[in-house]
C-alpha positions in Angstrom: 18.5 16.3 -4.0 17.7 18.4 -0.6 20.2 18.6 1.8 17.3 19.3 4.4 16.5 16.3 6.2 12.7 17.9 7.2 11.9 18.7 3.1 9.0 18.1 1.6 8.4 19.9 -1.9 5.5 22.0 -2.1 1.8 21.0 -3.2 2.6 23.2 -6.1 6.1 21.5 -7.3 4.4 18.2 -6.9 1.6 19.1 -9.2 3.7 20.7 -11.7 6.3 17.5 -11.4 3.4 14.9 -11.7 3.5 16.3 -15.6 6.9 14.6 -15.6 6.8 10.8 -17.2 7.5 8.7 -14.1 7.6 10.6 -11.7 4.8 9.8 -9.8 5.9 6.0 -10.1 8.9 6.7 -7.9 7.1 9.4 -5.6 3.9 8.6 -5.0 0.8 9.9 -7.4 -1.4 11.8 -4.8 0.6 14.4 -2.2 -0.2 12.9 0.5 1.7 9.7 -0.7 5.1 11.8 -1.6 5.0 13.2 2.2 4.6 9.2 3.4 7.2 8.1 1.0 10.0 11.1 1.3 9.1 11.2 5.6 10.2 7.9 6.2 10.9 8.6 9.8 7.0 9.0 10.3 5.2 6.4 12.6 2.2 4.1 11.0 0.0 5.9 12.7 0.6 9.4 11.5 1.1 7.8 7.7 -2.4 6.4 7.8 -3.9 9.7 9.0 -2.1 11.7 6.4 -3.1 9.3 3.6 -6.4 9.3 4.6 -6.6 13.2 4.3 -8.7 14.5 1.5 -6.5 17.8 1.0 -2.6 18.8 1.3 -3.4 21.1 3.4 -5.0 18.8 5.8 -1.8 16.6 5.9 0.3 19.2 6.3 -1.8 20.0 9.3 -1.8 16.7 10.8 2.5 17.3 10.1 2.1 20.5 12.5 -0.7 19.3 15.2 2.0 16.8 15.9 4.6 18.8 16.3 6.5 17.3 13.0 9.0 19.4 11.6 8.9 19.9 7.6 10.1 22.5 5.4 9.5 23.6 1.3 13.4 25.1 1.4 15.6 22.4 0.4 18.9 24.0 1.6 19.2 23.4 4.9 19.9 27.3 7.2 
């Protein structure tokens, strides 16, 4: 569990964690669901543009255009 309230694991964890049997039931089965689901503090509006991004990249983007902090560290400092 992070200690860093602004984590989100990477593209490349996620992948490699989707492999996992049920994993993706509990955090979502594209990346751009897990951010939604683990970023709970996100408004409606900014969830809908991220889950309507095509790439991770993209919602990670959308994360920085509005100023959203996020992090791949899970430590927090």
């Amino acid at each position: 569990m992070s200690t860093n309230p602004n984590y989100i694991m990477s593209h490349a964890l996620f992948d490699q964690l989707s492999d996992v049997y049920g994993f993706n039931d509990h955090n979502g089965n594209t990346y751009m669901e897990h951010i939604t689901i683990v970023r709970s503090d996100l408004s409606e509006d900014i969830k809908e543009q991220i889950l309507l991004c095509k790439t991770p990249e993209e919602a990670l983007n959308i994360m920085s255009e509005n100023e959203i902090e996020y992090t791949h560290d899970c430590v927090d400092g």
